[in-house]
ZAMARGU-4260 file (C-alpha; in steps of 0.2 Angstrom, whole numbers, plus 5000, padded with zeros to 4 digits):
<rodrens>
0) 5281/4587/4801 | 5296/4583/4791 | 5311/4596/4791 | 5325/4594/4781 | 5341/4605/4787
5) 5354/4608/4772 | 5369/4614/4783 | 5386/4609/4779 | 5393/4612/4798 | 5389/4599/4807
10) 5387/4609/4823 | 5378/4620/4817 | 5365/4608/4809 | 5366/4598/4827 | 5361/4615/4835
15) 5348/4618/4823 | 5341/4600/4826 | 5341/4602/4847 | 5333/4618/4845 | 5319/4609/4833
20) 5319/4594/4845 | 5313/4608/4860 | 5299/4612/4848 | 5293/4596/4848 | 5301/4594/4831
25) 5306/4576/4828 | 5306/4569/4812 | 5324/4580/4806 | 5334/4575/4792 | 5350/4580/4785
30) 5361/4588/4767 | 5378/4593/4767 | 5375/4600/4751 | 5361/4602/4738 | 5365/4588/4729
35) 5361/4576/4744 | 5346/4587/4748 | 5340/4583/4731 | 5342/4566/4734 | 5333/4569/4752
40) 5319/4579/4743 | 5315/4565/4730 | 5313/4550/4744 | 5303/4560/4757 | 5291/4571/4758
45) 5299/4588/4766 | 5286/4600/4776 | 5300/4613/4778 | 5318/4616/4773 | 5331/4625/4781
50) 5345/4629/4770 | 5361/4636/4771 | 5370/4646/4756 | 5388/4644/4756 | 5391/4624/4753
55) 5402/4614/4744 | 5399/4606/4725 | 5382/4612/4725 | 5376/4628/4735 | 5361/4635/4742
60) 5355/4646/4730 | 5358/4632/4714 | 5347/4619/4725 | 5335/4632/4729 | 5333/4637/4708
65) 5330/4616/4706 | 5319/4615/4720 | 5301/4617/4711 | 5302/4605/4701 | 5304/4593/4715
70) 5296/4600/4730 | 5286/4613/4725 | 5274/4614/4741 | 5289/4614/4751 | 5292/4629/4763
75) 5308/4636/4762 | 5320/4645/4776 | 5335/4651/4769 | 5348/4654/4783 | 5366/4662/4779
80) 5378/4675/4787 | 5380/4681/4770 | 5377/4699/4766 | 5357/4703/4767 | 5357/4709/4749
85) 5362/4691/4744 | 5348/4686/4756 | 5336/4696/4748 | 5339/4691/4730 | 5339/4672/4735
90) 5323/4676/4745 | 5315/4684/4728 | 5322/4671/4718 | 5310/4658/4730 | 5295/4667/4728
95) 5300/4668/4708 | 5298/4651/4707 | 5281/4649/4716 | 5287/4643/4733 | 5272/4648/4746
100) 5281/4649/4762 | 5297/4657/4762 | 5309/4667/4775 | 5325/4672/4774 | 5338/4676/4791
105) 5354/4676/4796 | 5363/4666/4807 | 5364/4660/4821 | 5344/4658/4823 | 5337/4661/4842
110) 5326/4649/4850 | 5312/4664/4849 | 5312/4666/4829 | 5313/4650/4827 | 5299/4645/4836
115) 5289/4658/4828 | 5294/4650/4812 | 5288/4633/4816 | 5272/4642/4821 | 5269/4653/4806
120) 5275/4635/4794 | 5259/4626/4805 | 5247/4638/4804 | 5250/4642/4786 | 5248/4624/4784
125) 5234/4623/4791 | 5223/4638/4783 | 5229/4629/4764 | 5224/4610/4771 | 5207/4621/4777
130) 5204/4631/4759 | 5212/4618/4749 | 5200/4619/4734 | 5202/4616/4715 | 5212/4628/4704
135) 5205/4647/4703 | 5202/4648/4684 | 5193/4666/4680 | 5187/4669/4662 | 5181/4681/4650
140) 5164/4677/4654 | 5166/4675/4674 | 5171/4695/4670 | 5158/4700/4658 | 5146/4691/4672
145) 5153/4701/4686 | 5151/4717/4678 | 5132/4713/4674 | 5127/4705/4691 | 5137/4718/4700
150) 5149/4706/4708 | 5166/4720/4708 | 5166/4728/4725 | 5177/4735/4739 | 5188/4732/4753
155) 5196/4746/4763 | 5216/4746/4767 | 5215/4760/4784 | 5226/4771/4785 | 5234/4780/4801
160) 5241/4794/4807 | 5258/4792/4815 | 5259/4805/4827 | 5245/4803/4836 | 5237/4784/4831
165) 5222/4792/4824 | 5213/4784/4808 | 5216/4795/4796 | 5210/4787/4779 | 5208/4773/4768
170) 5213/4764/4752 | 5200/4755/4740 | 5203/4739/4737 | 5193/4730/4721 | 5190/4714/4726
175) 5177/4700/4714 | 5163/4690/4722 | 5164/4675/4711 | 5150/4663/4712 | 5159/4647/4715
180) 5175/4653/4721 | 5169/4667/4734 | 5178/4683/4738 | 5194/4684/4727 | 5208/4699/4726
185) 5214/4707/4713 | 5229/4697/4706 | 5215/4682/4701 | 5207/4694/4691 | 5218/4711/4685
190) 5225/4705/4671 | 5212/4699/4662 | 5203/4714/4665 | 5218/4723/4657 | 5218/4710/4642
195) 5199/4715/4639 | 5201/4733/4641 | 5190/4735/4657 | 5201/4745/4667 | 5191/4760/4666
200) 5174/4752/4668 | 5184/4744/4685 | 5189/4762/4691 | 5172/4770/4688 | 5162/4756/4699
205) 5176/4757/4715 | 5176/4776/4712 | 5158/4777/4713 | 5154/4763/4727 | 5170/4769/4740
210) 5164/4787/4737 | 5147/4783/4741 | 5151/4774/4756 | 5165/4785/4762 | 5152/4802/4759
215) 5137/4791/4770 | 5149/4788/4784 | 5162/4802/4784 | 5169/4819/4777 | 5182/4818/4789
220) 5194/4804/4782 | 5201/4803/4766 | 5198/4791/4752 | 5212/4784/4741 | 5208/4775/4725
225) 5219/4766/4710 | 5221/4772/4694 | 5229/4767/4681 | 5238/4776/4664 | 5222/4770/4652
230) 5211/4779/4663 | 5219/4797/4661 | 5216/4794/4644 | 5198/4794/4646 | 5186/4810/4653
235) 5191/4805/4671 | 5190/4823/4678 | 5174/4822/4671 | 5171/4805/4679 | 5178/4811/4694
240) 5170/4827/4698 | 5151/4820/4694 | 5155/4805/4706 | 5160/4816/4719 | 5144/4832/4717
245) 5134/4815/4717 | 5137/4811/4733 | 5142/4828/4740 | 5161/4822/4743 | 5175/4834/4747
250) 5185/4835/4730 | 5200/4837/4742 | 5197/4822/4752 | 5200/4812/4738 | 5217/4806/4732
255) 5222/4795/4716 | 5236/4783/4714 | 5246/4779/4702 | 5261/4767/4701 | 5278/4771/4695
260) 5277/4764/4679 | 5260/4774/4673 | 5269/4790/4679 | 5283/4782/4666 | 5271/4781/4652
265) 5260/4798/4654 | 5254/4805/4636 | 5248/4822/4632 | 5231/4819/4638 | 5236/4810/4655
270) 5245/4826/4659 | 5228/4839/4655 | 5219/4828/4667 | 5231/4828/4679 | 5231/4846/4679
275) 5215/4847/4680 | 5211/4835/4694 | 5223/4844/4703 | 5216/4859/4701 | 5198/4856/4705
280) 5206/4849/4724 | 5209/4832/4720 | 5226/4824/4729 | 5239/4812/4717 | 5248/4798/4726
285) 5264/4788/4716 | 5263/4771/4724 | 5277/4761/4727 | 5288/4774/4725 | 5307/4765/4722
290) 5301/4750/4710 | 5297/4756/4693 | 5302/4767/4680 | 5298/4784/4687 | 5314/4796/4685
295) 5315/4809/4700 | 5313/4822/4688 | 5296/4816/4683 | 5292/4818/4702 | 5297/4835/4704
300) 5286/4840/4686 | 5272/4831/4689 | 5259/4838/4702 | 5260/4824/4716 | 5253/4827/4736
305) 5260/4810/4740 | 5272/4799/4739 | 5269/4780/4744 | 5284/4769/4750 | 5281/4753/4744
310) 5282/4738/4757 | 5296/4731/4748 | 5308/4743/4760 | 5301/4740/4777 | 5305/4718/4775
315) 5317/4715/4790 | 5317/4733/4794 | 5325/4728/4812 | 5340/4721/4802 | 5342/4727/4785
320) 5353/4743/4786 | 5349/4745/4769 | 5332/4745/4767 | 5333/4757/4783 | 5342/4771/4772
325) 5331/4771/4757 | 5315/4770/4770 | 5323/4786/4774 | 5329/4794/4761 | 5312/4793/4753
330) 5303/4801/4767 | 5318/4816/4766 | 5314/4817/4751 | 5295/4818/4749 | 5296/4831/4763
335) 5309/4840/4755 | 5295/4842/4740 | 5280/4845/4752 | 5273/4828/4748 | 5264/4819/4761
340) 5272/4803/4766 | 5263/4786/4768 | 5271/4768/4770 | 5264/4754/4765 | 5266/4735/4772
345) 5267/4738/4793 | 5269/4721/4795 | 5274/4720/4814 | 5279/4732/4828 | 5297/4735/4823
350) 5291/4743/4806 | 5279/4752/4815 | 5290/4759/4827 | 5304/4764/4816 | 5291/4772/4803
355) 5283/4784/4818 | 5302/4788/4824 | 5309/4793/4809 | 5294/4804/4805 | 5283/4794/4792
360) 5266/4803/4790 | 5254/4789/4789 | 5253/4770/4789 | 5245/4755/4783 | 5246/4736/4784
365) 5241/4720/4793 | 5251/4728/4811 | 5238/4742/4810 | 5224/4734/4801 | 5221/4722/4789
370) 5208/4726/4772 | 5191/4727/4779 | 5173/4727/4772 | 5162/4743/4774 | 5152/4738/4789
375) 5168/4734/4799 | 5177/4751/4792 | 5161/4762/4799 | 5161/4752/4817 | 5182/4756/4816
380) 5178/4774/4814 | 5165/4777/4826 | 5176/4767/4839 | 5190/4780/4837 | 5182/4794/4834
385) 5174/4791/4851 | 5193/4790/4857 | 5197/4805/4849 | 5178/4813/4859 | 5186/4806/4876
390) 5175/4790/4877 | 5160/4801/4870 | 5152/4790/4856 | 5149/4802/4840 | 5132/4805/4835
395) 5128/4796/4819 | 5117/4802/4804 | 5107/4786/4805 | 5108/4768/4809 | 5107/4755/4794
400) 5102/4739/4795 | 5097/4725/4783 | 5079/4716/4784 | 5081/4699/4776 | 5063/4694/4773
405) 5055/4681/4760 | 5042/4689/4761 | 5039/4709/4758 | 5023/4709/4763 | 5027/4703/4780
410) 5042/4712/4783 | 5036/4731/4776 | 5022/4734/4790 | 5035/4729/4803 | 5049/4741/4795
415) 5037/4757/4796 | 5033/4753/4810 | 5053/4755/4815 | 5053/4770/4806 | 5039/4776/4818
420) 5051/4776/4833 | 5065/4785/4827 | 5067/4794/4811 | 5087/4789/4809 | 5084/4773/4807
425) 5088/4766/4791 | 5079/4750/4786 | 5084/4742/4770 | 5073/4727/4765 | 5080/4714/4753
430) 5073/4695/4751 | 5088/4686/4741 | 5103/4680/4747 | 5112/4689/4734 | 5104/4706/4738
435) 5108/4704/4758 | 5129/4704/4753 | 5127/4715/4742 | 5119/4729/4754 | 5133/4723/4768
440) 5147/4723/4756 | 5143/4741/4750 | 5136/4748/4764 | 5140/4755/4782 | 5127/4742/4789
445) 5125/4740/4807 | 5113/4727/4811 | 5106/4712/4801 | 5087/4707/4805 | 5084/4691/4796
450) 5066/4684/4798 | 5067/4664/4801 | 5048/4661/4794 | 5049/4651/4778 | 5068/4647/4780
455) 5075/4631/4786 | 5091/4631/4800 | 5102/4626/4786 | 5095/4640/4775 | 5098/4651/4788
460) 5116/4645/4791 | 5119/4648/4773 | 5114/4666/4775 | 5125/4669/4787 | 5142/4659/4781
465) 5137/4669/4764 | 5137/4685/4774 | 5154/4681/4785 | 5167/4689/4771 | 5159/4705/4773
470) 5150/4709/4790 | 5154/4704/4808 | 5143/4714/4815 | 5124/4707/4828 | 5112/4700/4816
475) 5095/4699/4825 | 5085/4680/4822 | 5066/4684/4823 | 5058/4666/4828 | 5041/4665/4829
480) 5031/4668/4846 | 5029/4651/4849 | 5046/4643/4844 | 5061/4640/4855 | 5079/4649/4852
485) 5092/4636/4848 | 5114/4633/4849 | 5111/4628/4832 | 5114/4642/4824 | 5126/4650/4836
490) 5144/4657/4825 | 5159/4661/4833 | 5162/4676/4823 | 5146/4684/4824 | 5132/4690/4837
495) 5117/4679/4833 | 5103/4690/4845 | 5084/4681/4845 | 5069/4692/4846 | 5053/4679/4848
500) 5039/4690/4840 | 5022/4695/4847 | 5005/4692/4842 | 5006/4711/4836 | 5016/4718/4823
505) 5019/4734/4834 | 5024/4723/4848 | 5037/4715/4838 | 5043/4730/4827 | 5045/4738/4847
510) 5055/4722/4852 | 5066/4725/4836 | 5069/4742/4839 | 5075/4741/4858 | 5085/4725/4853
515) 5094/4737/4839 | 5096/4752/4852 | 5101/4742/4865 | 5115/4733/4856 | 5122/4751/4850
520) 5122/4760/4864 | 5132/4745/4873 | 5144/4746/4859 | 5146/4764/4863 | 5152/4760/4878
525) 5171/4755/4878 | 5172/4749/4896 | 5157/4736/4891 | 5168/4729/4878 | 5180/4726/4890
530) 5169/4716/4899 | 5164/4704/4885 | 5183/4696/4890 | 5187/4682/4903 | 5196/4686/4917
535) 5213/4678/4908 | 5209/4686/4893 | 5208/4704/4900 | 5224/4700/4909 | 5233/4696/4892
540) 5224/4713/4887 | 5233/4724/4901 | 5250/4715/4898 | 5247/4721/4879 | 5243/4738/4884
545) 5257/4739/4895 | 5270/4734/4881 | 5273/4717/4885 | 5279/4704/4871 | 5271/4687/4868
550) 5287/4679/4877 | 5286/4692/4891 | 5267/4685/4891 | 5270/4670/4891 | 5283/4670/4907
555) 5273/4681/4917 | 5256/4669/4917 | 5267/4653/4913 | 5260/4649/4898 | 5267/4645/4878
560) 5268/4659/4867 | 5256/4651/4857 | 5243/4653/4869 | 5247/4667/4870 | 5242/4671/4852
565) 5227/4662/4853 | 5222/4672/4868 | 5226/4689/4855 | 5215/4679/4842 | 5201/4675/4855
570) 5202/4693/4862 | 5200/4705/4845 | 5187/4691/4839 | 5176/4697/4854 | 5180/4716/4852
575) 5176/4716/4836 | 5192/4723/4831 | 5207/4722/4819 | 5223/4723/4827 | 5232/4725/4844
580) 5236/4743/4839 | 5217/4746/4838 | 5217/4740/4856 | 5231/4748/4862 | 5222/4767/4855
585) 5205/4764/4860 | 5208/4757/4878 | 5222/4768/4883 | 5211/4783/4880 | 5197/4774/4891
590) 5212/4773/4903
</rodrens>
């Protein structure tokens, strides 16, 4: 790695440079100014820059406005003990101008944050070298295409409640599974979509497939969906109220979001159907509250429930009095309306804590959870509603599984047999690749059966890696009676489980339903997830729950804090779960 410091103060660049020498950081160079870095920048190959603001004939922020042009993969750390609102506008200014990898601090940096930097530069590194691929380029036609092969579906943003840790909701996500480039989010996509006036046709299929989920799996939680300002010019509460009486969702379990700057442009019509949504049960969000055009007189007129605080405020929430005021002056003022308040962007545990302090309702972000696809959100929800039910699993309404068979003829005598056993069992049967995601991208599937007759290991492998961006959950490998299982085929991510068939179909279709039985009923159990750790790994787990930092960690077993973060990695990979805080709320009620 090649690290430039731009630091006028030669102590302070020499400290900087020790400090990075600690870290097994050797290859340092040096600027006074931005006119040598820019020199610097042109005859090497920087990895990452540390820059200070205040310098002589060129400064911080007049290199950092030049730097795309030179280095424009380079990552950036702007350090200063200027004020943090200049920070934040040179910060901004960065990711204006394209930069990937930019943080902003003050000075003097601790060993501790820098270390974490150095670590957060390599393993962003790391993921681009991995997913380097050719320039995302999506058409008219790549559009046109995804609304006719049904490739627009849904991720889901959990929600929390503060007080007590419990999920309390979701947002909808639209998300496009492109045929060459995979899954891709929203900003690859959006603005075409606006350009060809497909918003509308957008909202109507992540209304219709999150309710449909969300009505299969629970009438407890409540759903959140986008919405934009060309929408309320159509028959939503039309839309709205059919989609819901379809699927026999609770009209007041459903919110709609709207950002600031739609609330800014709200016609005639916009207001009948707000009216009316509002009426008929149905809860409206402003989102990112504290960005856009929205006057506070439009927030008190118009018939909101909730008011979103956008991520923006909670950046450096442990330093940045600022962004700690307005944090708060929003939640004061959404509960001085009655609005429900949510906060978006829990990135780490200092936001989270300072939102459950000072009284925020309810949370999202990567802290909490990150965006998740339907299978993981209804193993999520049965995993804290059996917190919630004192280590008691839930009863579900049935348990849904995917038969991946070539052939139909095989596979439909062994699926009614299933049936036979119990009648809560759901079996869907597909025999394409393309229909196996879509039924675990759309669906709360639990199992995946896939029937290895006719299909090659590589075919196989290729199932599964197409399967990975939505379900993480046991798929079942029927091999043939006489045929051997093999490591071939093992994944780290998922639970491959064989079942070698029987001369019978009733034998095997008994073998399938114990293997699917047996496999829920131990993911009932939370003290059997337990067990799936080593014994180092359930050791890191206790010193989680009991509070401790990764440097606390790492001093109490002697090891680096990166270990101790691929120990976090290695242990919600085996749990099947999203976040520390999910550990810390389902163990400590098994506690």
């Amino acid at each position: 790695m090649k690290v430039l410091i731009v630091e006028d103060d030669k102590i302070q660049a020499t400290r900087l440079k020790m400090q990075l020498s600690h870290l097994s950081v050797s290859d340092i160079h040096f600027a006074e100014d931005g006119l040598e870095a820019i020199d610097v920048c042109r005859k090497f190959d920087i990895d990452l820059l540390f820059c200070d603001i205040q310098m002589p004939r060129m400064d911080g922020v007049s290199f950092l406005s030049k730097l795309n042009k030179i280095s424009p993969d380079v990552g950036i750390v702007i350090f200063s003990s200027v004020e943090d609102a200049i920070l934040k506008i040179t910060f901004d200014m960065c990711n204006m101008a394209g930069f990937e990898f930019v943080r902003a601090i003050q000075k003097p940096i601790s060993d501790s944050v820098l270390e974490n930097i150095v670590l957060e530069h390599s393993s962003f590194m790391s993921k681009k070298n991995a997913h380097s691929s050719p320039q995302i380029q999506i058409g008219s036609r790549d559009v046109f295409d995804g609304f006719e092969n049904d490739r627009f579906f849904c991720f889901y943003q959990p929600q929390f409640n503060l007080s007590n840790g419990n999920l309390s909701g979701v947002e909808s996500l639209v998300r496009f599974s492109h045929p060459e480039y995979g899954v891709l989010g929203p900003h690859h996509f959006m603005d075409l979509i606006g350009d060809l006036g497909c918003k509308n046709q957008l909202f109507e299929i992540v209304l219709d497939k999150s309710v449909k989920l969300m009505a299969s799996m629970s009438k407890e939680l409540k759903l959140s969906v986008n919405f934009s300002q060309e929408c309320l010019e159509t028959d939503i509460y039309d839309l709205v109220i059919a989609t819901c009486k379809k699927y026999d969702f609770p009209l007041n379990k459903l919110t709609l979001e709207m950002t600031e700057e739609d609330v800014y442009q709200c016609s005639i019509d916009s207001l009948a159907n707000l009216a009316r949504l509002r009426v008929s049960g149905v809860g409206l969000a402003i989102d990112d509250f504290g960005t856009g055009f929205a006057s506070l007189s439009q927030l008190v007129q118009l018939p909101f429930t909730e008011l979103k605080i956008d991520k923006a405020f909670l950046e450096n929430i442990h330093s940045n009095y600022k962004n700690k005021q307005i944090t708060e002056i929003c939640l004061l003022l959404a509960h001085s309306l009655g609005l429900h308040c949510v906060v978006e962007g829990i990135e780490n545990e200092e936001a989270y804590l300072f939102a459950k302090r000072i009284g925020i309702d309810t949370c999202q972000g990567y802290y909490t959870s990150k965006p998740i696809g339907a299978p993981d959100l209804y193993s999520l929800y049965q995993k804290h509603k059996c917190a919630e039910l004192g280590n008691q699993f839930p009863q579900s309404k049935s348990l849904k599984s995917v038969y991946f068979d070539i052939d139909n003829q095989r596979s439909t005598p062994l699926v009614k047999l299933i049936k036979k056993h119990d009648e809560l069992i759901d079996t869907i049967q597909v025999n394409t690749t393309d229909e196996v995601s879509t039924q675990l991208r759309d669906n709360a599937i639990q199992s995946l059966i896939l029937e290895s007759e006719g299909l090659s290991s590589t075919e196989i492998s290729d199932v599964i890696t197409h399967v990975k961006a939505f379900y993480h959950g046991p798929i079942f490998l029927l091999l043939p009676f006489y045929e051997e299982e093999t490591d071939e085929l093992k994944d780290e991510d998922n639970d491959i489980l064989y079942i070698r068939k029987s001369r019978t179909v009733t034998e095997t279709a008994n073998a399938i339903y114990s293997a699917m039985t047996d496999t829920y009923e131990s993911s009932s159990n939370l003290t059997t997830l337990f067990s799936k750790l080593s014994s180092r790994e359930a050791t890191v787990a206790k010193y989680i729950l009991a509070g401790y930092t990764n440097k606390k960690i790492s001093n109490e077993l002697d090891i680096s804090q990166k270990t101790v973060s691929t120990y976090k990695t290695r242990i919600l990979s085996k749990l099947n779960i999203n976040s520390m805080f999910e550990l810390v709320k389902i163990f400590n009620t098994v506690n």
